[in-house]
C-alpha positions as CSV (number, residue, x, y, z in Angstrom):
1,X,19.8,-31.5,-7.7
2,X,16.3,-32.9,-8.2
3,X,17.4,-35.5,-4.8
4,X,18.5,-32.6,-3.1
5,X,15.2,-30.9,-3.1
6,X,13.2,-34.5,-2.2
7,X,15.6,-34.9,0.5
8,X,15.1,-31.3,1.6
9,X,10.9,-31.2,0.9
10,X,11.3,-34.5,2.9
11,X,12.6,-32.8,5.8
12,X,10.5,-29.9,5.7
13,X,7.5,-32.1,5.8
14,X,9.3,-33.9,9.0
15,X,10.2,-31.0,10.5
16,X,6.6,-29.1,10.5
17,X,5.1,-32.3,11.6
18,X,7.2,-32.5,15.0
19,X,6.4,-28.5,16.1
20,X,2.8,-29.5,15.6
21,X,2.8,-32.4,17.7
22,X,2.7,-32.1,21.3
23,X,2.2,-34.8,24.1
24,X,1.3,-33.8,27.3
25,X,1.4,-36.0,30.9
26,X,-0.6,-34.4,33.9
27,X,-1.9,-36.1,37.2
28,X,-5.0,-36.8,35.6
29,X,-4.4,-37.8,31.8
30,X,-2.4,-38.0,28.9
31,X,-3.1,-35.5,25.7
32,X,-1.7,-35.8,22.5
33,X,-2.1,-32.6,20.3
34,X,-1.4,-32.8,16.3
35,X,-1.4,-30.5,13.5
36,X,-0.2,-26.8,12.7
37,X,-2.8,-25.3,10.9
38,X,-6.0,-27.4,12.2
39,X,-5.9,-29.3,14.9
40,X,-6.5,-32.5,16.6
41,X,-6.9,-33.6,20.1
42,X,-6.6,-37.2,21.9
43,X,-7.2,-37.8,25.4
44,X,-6.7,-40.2,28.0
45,X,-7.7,-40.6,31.7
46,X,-5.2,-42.4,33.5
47,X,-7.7,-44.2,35.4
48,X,-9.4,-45.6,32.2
49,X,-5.8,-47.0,30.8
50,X,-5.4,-50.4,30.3
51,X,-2.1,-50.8,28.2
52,X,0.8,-48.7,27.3
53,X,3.0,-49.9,24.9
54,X,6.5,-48.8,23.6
55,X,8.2,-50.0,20.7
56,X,11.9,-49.2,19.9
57,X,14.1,-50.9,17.0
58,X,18.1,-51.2,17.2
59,X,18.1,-48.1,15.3
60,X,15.6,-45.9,17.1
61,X,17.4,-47.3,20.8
62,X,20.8,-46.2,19.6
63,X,19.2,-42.7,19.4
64,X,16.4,-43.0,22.5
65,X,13.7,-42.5,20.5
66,X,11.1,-44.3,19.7
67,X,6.7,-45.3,19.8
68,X,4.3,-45.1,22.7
69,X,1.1,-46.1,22.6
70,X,-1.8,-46.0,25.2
71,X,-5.1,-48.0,24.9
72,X,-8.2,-47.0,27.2
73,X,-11.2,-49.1,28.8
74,X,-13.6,-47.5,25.6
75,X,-11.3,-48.1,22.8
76,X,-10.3,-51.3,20.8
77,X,-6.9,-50.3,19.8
78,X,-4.2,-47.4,20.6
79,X,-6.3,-44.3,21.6
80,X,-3.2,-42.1,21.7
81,X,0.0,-43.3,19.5
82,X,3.3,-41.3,18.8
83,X,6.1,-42.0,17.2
84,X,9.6,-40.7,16.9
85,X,8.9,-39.2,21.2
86,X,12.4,-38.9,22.9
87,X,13.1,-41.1,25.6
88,X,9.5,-43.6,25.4
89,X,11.2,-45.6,28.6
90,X,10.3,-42.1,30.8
91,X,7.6,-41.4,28.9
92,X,6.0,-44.9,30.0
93,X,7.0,-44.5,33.3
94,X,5.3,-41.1,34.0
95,X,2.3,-42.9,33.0
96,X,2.2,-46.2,35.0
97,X,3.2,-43.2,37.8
98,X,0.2,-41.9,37.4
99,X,-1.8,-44.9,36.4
100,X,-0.6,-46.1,40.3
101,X,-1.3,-42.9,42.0
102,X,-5.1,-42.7,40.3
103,X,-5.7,-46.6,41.6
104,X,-4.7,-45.4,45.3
């Protein structure tokens, strides 16, 4: 009984942690919103990315999900990273879209 409830506190934690994560691709930039009760806030220009990457194992292909992440002209590493985001492959594509379209 006692795994049950790990397993189930587990998914709760999971669960509440996917509504309060949002990722959101305009024209102009890519936002990544996390957290429920406070709240925090990522943004990139498209014209200041440099590197998108995306990162999928067997596991996480088999079920199209997987990470993204985005690094920008004024950061060192991954400004934006997200993991467990359906379909990455699109996700990566809106944003060398974009990336294009902002260069001319």
């Amino acid at each position: 009984i006692a795994a049950f409830g790990v397993g189930l506190l587990i998914l709760l934690v999971w669960w509440l942690r996917c509504i309060g994560t949002t990722l959101t691709v305009t024209d102009e930039r890519t936002t990544l919103r996390k957290g429920i009760l406070s709240k925090h806030t990522n943004e990139v220009y498209h014209s200041d990315v440099r590197n998108v990457q995306l990162k999928q194992s067997l596991f996480q292909r088999l079920f199209r999900v997987g990470y993204v992440g985005i690094a920008s002209a004024g950061h060192s590493g991954m400004e934006i990273e997200i993991a467990g985001i359906p379909h990455p492959e699109a996700v990566k594509e809106i944003i060398d879209l974009r990336r294009r379209e902002q260069k001319g």
